[in-house]
C-alpha positions in Angstrom: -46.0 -6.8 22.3 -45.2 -9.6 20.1 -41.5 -10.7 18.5 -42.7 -9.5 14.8 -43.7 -6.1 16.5 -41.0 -5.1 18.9 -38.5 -4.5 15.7 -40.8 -2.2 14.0 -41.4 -0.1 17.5 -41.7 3.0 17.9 -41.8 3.4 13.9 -40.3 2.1 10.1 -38.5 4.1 8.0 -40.1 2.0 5.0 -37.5 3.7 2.4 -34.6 2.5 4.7 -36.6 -0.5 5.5 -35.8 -1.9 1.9 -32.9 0.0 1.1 -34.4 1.8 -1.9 -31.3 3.0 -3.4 -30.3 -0.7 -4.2 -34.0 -1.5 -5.7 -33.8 -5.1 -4.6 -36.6 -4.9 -2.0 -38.3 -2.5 -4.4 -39.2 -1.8 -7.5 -39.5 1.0 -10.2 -40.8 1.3 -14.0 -41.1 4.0 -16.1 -39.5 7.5 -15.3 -38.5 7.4 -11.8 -35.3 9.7 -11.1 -33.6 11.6 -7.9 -33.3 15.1 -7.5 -32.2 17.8 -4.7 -35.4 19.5 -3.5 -34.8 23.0 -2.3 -37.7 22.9 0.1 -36.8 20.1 1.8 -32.7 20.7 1.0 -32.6 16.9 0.1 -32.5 14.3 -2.4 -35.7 13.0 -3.3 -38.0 10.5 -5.7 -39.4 11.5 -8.4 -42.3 9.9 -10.5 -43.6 11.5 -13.9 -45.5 10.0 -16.6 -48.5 10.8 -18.7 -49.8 7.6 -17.6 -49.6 6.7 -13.7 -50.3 2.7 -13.9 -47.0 2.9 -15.9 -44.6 4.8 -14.1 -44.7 4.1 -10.1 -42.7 3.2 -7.2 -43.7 -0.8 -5.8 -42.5 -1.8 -2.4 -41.7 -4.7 -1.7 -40.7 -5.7 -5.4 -43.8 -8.3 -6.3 -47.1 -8.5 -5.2 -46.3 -12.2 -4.0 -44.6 -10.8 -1.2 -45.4 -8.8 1.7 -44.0 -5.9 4.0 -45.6 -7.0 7.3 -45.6 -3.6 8.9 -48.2 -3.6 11.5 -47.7 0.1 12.3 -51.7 2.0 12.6 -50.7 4.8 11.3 -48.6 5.6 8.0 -47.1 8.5 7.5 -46.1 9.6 3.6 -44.1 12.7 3.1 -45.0 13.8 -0.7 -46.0 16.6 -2.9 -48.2 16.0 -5.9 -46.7 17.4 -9.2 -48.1 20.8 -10.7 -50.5 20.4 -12.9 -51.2 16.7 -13.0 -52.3 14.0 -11.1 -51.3 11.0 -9.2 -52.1 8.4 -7.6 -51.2 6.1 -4.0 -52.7 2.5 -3.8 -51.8 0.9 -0.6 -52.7 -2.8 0.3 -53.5 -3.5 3.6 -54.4 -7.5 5.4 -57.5 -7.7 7.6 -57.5 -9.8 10.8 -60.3 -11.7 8.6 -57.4 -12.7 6.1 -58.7 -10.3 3.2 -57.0 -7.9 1.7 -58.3 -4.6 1.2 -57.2 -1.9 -1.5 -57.1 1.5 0.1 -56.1 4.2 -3.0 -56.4 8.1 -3.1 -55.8 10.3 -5.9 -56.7 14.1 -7.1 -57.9 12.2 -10.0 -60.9 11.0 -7.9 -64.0 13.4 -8.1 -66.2 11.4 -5.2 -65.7 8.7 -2.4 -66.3 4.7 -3.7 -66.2 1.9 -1.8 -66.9 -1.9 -2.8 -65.9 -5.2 -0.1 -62.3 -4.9 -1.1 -61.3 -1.4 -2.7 -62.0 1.9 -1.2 -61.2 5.2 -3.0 -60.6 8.3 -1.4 -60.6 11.5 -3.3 -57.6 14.2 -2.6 -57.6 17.9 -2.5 -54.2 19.4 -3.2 -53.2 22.5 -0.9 -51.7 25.1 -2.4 -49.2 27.5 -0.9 -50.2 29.6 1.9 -50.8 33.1 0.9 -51.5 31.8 -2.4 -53.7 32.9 -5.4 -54.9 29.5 -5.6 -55.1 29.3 -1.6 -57.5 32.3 -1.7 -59.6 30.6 -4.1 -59.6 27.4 -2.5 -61.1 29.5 0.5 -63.4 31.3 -0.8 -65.1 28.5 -3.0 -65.2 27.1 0.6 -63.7 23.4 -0.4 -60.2 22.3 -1.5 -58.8 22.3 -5.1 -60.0 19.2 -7.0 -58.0 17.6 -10.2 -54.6 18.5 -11.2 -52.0 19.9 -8.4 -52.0 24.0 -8.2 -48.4 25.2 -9.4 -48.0 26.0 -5.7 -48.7 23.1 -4.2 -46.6 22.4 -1.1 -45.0 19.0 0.3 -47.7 17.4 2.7 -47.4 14.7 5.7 -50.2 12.8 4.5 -51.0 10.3 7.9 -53.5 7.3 7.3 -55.0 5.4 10.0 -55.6 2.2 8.8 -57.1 0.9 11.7 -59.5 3.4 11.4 -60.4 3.3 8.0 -61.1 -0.3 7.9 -62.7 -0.3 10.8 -65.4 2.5 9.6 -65.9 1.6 6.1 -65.6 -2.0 6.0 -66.0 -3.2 9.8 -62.9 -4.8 9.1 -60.0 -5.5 11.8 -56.7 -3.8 10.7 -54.0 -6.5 10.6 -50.7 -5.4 8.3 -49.8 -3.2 5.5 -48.7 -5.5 2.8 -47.1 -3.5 -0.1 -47.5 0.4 -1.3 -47.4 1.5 -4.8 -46.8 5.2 -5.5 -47.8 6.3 -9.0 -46.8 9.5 -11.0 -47.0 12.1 -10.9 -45.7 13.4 -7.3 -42.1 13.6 -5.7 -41.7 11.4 -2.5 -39.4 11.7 -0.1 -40.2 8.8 2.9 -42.8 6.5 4.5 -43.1 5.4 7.8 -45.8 3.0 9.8 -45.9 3.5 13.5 -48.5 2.6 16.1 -47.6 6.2 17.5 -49.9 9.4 16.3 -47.7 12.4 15.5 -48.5 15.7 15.5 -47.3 18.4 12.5 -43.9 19.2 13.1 -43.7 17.0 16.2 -40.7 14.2 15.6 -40.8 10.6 16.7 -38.3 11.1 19.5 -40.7 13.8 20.5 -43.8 11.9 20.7 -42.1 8.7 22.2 -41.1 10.9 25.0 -44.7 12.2 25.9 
């Protein structure tokens, strides 16, 4: 394992990682606030706007720079606001030195790809039990467009190996910045070479 990987093993707490309270590392525009989730029984980001290219989350602070994280896998712990829709772009290096824009979004009605941008449409869950759950179900697909009023905070884990691997027969290399647009709370990110399973922690899966 090489010098620039050994710091980020076995994972990044990208939020701590940049010290996102101080927004030096980071930055914000348009109406981004904190509030006390009582799912979660924690503070957490949230992003509102009636227009998402104008009110996000950007780490690190300009597109000049770069986070570096060579983690496979990134792990974002989120939930999509009721009612609207939002969207995640992430920008991840290649081995080949290009950089490829990975973005999903309930906003999205189909899968598009070009030689450097690949969209990914996403189906927000709804609450288990659920009107919207049942319906979901029974139409035999997920909920496309704007978030159920009970839609519930998701893990969301990307392998970026794997995805540019597949689709573009490209060789992962780093994750170089994140951009989280409204309308969603967030509450962390992490990149790790390790695969987690739901409800499994890190310390967990290091140890088998």
């Amino acid at each position: 394992m090489t010098s620039s990987k050994v710091w980020q093993h076995p994972y990044v707490n990208m939020f701590k990682h940049v010290r996102m309270e101080e927004w030096k590392k980071s930055t914000k525009e348009g109406d981004v606030t904190t509030y006390m989730d009582k799912t979660l029984k924690c503070s957490v980001y949230r992003i509102r706007g009636s227009i998402p290219a104008s009110n996000y989350i950007l780490l690190p602070k300009t597109s000049t720079q770069s986070l570096g994280l060579t983690g496979r896998y990134l792990y974002l712990l989120f939930r999509p606001s009721p009612g609207k829709h939002f969207v995640v772009h992430l920008d991840v290096a290649s081995e080949e030195g290009q950089v490829i824009r990975i973005s999903f979004s309930n906003l999205f009605k189909e899968f598009k790809s070009t030689a450097t941008w690949l969209q990914f449409p996403f189906l927000c869950g709804a609450a288990k039990g659920s009107v919207y759950e049942t319906t979901a179900h029974s139409a035999r697909h997920g909920l496309v467009g704007p978030a159920p009023c009970s839609v519930r905070w998701t893990c969301l884990m990307l392998d970026l190996q794997y995805v540019l691997s597949v689709y573009l027969n490209r060789r992962h290399s780093h994750l170089k910045s994140v951009k989280l647009c409204a309308n969603m709370s967030v509450k962390n990110m992490f990149t790790s070479d390790l695969l987690c399973e739901p409800g499994l922690t890190f310390s967990e899966a290091k140890a088998g």
